[in-house]
C-alpha positions as CSV (number, residue, x, y, z in Angstrom):
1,X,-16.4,9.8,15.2
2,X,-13.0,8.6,13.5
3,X,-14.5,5.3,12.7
4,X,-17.4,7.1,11.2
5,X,-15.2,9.2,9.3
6,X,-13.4,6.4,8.0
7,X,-16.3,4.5,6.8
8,X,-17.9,7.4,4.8
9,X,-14.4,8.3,3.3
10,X,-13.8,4.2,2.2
11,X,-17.5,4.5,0.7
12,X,-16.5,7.7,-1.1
13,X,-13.3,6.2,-2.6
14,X,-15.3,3.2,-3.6
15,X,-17.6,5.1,-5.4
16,X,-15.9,7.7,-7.2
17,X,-11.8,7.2,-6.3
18,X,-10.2,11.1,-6.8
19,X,-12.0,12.7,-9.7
20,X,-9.3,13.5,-12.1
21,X,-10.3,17.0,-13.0
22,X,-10.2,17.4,-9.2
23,X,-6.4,16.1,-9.5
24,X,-5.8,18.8,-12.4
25,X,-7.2,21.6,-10.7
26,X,-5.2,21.1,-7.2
27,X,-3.4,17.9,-7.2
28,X,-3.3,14.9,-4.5
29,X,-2.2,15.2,-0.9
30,X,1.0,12.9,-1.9
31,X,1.9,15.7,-4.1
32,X,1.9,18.2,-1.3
33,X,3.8,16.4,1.3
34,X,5.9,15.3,-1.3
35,X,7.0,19.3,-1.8
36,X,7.6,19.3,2.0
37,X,9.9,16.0,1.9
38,X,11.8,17.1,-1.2
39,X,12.6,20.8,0.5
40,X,13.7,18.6,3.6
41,X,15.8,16.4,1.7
42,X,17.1,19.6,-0.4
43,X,17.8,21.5,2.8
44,X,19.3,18.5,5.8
45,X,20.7,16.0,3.8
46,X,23.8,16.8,2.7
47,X,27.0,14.7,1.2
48,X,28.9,17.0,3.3
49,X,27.9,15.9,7.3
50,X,28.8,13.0,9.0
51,X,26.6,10.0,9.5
52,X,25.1,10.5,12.7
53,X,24.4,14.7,11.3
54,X,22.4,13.0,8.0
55,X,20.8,10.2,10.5
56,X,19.8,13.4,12.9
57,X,18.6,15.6,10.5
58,X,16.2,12.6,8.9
59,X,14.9,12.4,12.6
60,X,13.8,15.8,12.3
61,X,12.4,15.2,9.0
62,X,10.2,12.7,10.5
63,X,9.2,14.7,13.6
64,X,8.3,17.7,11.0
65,X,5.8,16.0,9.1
66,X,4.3,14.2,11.8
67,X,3.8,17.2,13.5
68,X,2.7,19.0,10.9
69,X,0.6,16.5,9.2
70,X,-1.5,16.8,12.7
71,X,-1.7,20.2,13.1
72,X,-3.3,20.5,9.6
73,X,-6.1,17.4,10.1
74,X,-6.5,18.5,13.7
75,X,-7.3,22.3,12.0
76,X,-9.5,20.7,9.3
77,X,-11.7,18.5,11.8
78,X,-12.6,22.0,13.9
79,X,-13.1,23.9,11.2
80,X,-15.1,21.5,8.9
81,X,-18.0,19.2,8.6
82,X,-17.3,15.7,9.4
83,X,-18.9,14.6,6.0
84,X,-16.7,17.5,4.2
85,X,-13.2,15.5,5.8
86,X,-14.5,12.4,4.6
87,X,-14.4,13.7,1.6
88,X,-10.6,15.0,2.2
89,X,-10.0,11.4,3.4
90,X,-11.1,10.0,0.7
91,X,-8.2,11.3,-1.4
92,X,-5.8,9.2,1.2
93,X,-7.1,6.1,-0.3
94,X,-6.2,4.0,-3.5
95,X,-8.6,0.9,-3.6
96,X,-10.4,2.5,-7.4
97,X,-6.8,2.7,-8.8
98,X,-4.9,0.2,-7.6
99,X,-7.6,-2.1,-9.4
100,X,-7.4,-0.1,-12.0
101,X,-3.5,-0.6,-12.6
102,X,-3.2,-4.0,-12.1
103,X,-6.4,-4.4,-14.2
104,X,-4.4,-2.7,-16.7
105,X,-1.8,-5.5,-16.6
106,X,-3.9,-8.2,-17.2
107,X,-5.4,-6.5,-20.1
108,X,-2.0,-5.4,-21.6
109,X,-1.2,-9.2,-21.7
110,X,-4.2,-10.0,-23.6
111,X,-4.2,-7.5,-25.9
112,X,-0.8,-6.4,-26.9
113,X,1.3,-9.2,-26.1
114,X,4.2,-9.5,-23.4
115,X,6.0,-6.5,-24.5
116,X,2.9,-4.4,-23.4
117,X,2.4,-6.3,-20.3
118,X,5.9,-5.4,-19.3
119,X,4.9,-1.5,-20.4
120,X,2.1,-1.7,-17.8
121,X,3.6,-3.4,-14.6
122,X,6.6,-1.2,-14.8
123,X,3.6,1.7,-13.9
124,X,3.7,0.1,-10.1
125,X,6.6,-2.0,-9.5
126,X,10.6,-1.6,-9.3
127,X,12.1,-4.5,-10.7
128,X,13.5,-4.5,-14.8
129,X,10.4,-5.4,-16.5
130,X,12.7,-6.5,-19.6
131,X,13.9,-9.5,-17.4
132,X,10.1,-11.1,-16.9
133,X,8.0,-13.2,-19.3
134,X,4.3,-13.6,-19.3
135,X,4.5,-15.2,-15.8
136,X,6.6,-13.0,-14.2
137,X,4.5,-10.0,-15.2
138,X,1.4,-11.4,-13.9
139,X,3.3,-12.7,-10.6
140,X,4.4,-8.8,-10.4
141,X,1.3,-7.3,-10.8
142,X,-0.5,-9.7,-8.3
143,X,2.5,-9.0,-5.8
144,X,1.6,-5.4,-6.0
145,X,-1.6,-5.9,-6.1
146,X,-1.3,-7.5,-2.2
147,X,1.5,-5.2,-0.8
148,X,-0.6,-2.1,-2.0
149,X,-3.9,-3.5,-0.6
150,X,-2.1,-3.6,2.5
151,X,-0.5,0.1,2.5
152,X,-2.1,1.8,0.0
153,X,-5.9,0.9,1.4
154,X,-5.3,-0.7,5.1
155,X,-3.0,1.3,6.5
156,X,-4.5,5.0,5.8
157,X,-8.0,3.4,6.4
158,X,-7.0,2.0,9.7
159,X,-5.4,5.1,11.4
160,X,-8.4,7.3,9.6
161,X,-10.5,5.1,12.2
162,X,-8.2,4.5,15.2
163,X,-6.9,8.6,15.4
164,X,-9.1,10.4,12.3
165,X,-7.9,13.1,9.7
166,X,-5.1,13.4,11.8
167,X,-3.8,10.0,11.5
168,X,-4.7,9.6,8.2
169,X,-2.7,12.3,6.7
170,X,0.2,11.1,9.2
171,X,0.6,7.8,8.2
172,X,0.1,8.9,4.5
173,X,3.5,11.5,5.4
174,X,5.5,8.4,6.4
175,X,4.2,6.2,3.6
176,X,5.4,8.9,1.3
177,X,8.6,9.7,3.3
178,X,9.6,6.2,2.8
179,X,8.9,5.6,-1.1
180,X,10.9,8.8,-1.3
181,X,13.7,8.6,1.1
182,X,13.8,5.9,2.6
183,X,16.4,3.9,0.6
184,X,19.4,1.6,1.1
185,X,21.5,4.2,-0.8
186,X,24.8,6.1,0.0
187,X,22.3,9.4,-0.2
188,X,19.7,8.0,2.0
189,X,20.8,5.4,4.1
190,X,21.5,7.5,7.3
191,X,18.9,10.1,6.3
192,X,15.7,8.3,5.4
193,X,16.5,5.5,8.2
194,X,14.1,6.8,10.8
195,X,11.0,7.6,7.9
196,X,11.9,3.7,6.7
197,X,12.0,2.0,10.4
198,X,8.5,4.1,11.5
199,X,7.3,3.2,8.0
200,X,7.8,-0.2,9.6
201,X,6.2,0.5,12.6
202,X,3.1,2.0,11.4
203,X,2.3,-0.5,9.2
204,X,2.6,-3.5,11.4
205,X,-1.5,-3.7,12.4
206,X,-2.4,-2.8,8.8
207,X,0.2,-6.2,7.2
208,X,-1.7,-8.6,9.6
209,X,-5.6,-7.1,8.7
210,X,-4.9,-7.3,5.1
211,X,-4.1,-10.8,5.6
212,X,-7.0,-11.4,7.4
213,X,-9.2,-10.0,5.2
214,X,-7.8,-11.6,2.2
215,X,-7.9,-15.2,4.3
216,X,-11.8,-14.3,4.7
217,X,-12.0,-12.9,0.9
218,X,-10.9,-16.1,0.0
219,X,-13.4,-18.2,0.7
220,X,-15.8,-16.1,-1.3
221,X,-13.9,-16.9,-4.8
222,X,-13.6,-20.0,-6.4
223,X,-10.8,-21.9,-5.9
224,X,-9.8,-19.9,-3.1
225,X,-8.7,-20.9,0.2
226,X,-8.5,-20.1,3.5
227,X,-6.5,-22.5,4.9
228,X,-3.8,-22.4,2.4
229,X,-4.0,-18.6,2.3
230,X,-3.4,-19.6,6.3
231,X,-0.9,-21.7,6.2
232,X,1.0,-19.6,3.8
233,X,1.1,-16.9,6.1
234,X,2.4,-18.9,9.3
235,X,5.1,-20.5,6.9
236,X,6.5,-17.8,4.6
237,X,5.6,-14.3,5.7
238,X,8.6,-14.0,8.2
239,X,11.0,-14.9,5.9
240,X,9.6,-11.8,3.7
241,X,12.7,-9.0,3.6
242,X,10.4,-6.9,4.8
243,X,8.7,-7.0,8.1
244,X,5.1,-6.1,6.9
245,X,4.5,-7.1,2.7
246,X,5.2,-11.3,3.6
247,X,1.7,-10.5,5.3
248,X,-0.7,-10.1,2.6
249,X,1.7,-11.5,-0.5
250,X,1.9,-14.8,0.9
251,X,-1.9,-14.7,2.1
252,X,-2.7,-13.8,-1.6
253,X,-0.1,-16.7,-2.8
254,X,-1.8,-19.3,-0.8
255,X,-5.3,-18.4,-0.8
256,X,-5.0,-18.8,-5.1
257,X,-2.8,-21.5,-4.5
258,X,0.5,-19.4,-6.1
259,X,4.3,-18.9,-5.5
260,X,4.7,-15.1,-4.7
261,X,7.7,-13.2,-4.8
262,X,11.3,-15.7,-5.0
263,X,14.3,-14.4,-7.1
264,X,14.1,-11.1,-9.0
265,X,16.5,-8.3,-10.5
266,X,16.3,-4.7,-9.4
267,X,18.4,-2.2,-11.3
268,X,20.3,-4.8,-13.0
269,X,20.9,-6.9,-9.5
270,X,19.3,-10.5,-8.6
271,X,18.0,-9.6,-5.4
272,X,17.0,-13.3,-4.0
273,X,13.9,-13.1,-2.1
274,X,12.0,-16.1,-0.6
275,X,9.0,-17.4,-1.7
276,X,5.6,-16.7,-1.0
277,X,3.4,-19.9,-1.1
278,X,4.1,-23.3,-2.1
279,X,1.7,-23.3,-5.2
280,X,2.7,-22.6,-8.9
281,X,4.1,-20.3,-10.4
282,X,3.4,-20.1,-14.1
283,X,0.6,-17.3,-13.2
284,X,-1.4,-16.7,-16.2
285,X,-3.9,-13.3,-16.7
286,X,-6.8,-15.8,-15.3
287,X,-4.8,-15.5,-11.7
288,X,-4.5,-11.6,-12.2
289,X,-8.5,-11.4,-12.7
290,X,-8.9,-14.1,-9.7
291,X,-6.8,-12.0,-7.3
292,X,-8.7,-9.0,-8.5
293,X,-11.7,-10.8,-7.4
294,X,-10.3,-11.2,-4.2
295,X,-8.9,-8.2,-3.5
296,X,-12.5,-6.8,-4.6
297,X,-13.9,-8.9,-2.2
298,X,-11.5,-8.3,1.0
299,X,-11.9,-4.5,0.1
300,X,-15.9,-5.4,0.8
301,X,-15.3,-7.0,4.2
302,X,-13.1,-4.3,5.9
303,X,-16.1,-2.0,4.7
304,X,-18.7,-4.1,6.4
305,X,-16.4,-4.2,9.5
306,X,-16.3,-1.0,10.0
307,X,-20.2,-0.7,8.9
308,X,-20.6,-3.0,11.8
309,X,-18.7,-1.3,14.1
310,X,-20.3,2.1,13.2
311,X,-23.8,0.7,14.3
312,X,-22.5,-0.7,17.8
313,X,-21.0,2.9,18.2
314,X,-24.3,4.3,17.5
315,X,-26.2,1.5,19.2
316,X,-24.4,2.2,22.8
């Protein structure tokens, strides 16, 4: 049944993403757990405990919205239709607007110049858009573009099928937990440690499928390679600061033969990451549409994986 589930709410997403009058009338999921991790962080973290209080009350933070996160899809699974929580999964998913936003970046370059690419990438990434030219926009957006695919679509999509509404809205709660709290900072170091190191955790199967699917998505688009996007992976992902986003950014690097990631400046500070793939890296708005393609395209195959997988189910 979860794997059903998950296949109707991908479809759904596909189709129509979230409606936005839907968004104006009640807002998104993130939105609501969001509320809960902000009274959290309002409540338990404060300047005045110790270390080891802050790191103990982000424990409980964790523990909180895990717990509630599957008491609520646990309710909503006996009390509704199966094809009603698709629908409610649905919302759980990005795939419509992340190719929507990095679209948006390529067609910033192209119509208004560098100063409004830098406008449109600074809509989904960190670093001081002031410090990138035309390359370094498109190497921004395309690095988003991968890093999202992975926890933005993969992720949610994969524990939809492996533990159903419950999981999904879980792993959605410690995906949101750690964009919101779980930061290197004096504020949150202690308490957003645990929601950062299961936001690790969590994402771990999702990193290496979304660099499977992009190795298979590349040999669908022209110039595109498996092997490199292969090789890429076995050479540069562990080097990634992060334990999970060196999965799909250097699979995307290598299978449009690019160079991912490297040197960049956060809040004013060079933060000197390692590259992603050996290939260039003057990436031009062609290389944003290509690795739209691809991501298009690796979107399609986890669908007909599950597809499959849905049939056998029903077959047996």
């Amino acid at each position: 049944m979860s794997v059903e589930l998950a296949l109707i709410a991908v479809a759904l997403e596909a189709i129509v993403g979230y409606p936005e009058p839907v968004y104006r009338a009640i807002g998104h999921p993130v939105t609501w757990i969001g509320r809960l991790i902000a009274w959290c962080d309002a409540t338990w973290n404060s300047p005045d405990q110790t270390a080891d209080e802050r790191r103990l009350w982000g424990v409980a933070t964790l523990v909180l919205l895990l717990v509630v996160s599957a008491m609520v899809g646990r309710l909503l699974e006996h009390l509704l239709p199966m094809v009603v929580c698709a629908i409610l999964a649905s919302s759980l998913l990005a795939q419509r607007s992340l190719y929507r936003h990095v679209a948006d970046v390529a067609d910033a370059l192209e119509t208004g110049g560098l100063d409004a690419g830098r406008t449109a990438v600074s809509m989904i990434v960190g670093r001081d858009p002031e410090r990138l030219d035309g390359a370094g926009v498109g190497r921004a957006a395309i690095e988003s573009l991968a890093e999202n695919f992975s926890d933005g679509i993969v992720a949610p999509l994969f524990w939809l099928a492996v533990a159903g509404l419950p999981g999904g809205i879980a792993y959605k709660a410690v995906n949101t937990a750690d964009s919101m709290i779980g930061h290197k900072s004096d504020k949150y170091l202690e308490f957003g440690w645990a929601s950062a190191r299961f936001d690790d955790l969590v994402n771990l199967p999702a990193s290496r499928l979304a660099a499977l699917w992009l190795m298979v998505a590349a040999a669908f688009v022209p110039g595109g390679s498996p092997q490199r996007a292969w090789a890429a992976v076995r050479r540069d992902a562990k080097f990634h600061r992060s334990p999970n986003a060196g999965w799909p950014e250097a699979a995307m690097a290598g299978a449009l033969g690019l160079k991912l990631n490297g040197p960049r400046v956060y809040d004013g500070e060079v933060v000197d990451d390692p590259y992603m793939g050996d290939g260039r890296s003057d990436v031009t708005t062609a290389d944003i549409r290509a690795a739209l393609k691809l991501y298009r395209i690796a979107c399609g195959a986890q669908i007909a994986v599950l597809a499959i997988l849905v049939v056998l189910s029903l077959a047996s």
